[in-house]
N, C-alpha and C positions, 0 to 999 in steps of 0.2 A: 246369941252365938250358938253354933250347934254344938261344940265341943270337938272340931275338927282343927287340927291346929294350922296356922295361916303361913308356918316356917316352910320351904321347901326342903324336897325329898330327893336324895341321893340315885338318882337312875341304876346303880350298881348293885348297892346293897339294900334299897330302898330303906333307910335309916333318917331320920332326919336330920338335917345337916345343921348343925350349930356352929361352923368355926367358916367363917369367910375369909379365902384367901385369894391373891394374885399371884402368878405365873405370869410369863411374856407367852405369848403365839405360840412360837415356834417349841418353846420347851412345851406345851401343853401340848401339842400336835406331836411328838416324841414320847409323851409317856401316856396320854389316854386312847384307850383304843377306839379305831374310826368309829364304830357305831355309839359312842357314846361322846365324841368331840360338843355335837352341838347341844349338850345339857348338863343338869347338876352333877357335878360329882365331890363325894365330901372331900376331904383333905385325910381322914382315913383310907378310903379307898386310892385316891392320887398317891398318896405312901404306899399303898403294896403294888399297883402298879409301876412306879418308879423304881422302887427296890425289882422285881422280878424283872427287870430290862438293867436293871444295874445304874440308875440314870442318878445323880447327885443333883438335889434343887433345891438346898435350905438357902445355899446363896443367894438365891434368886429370889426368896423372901424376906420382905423388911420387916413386915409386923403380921400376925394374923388375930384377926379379931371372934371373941366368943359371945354366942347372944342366948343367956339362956334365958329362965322364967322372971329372977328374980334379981339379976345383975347383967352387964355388957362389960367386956374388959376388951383388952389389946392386949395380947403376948407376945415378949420377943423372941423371937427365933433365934437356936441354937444348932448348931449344925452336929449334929451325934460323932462327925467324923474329927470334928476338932478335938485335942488333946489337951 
C-alpha cells in the first residue's frame, strides 16, 4: 500500500468523506451547486450548502452511515429543527 488512502474526497472542501448519505434527485439538484452535482460531496459541506439556500433535508434522511479506521456505524438522523 502507499499510504494514500482509498476513501473518497469531498470536491468542495477536499476533506475526506466519512459519512455516506442519500438525498432524492431533486433535493440534491436544489441544494448542491451545478459545478459540483456530478461528484463527492460530504454531508458537512451539503449542510452549509442547504443551510445558506435555507433548504430543510433531515426528513429526507433515514439513516447516515460513518466509515472510519477502526469501526462502521449507522446514525440516526435527527432533525435540529424538531423540539
Amino acid at each position: 500500500m502507499d499510504g494514500k488512502s482509498s476513501q473518497q474526497t469531498c470536491r468542495s472542501c477536499h476533506c475526506i468523506d466519512k459519512y455516506n448519505f442519500h438525498v432524492p434527485d431533486h433535493l440534491w439538484q436544489r441544494v448542491v451547486p451545478t459545478n459540483l452535482r456530478h461528484s463527492v460531496v460530504c454531508l458537512e459541506c451539503f449542510d452549509r450548502f442547504a443551510s445558506e439556500k435555507n433548504i430543510q433535508y433531515a426528513h429526507f434522511l433515514d439513516v447516515v452511515y460513518f466509515a472510519g479506521e477502526k469501526a462502521q456505524m449507522a446514525l440516526k438522523v435527527v432533525d435540529s429543527h424538531d423540539s
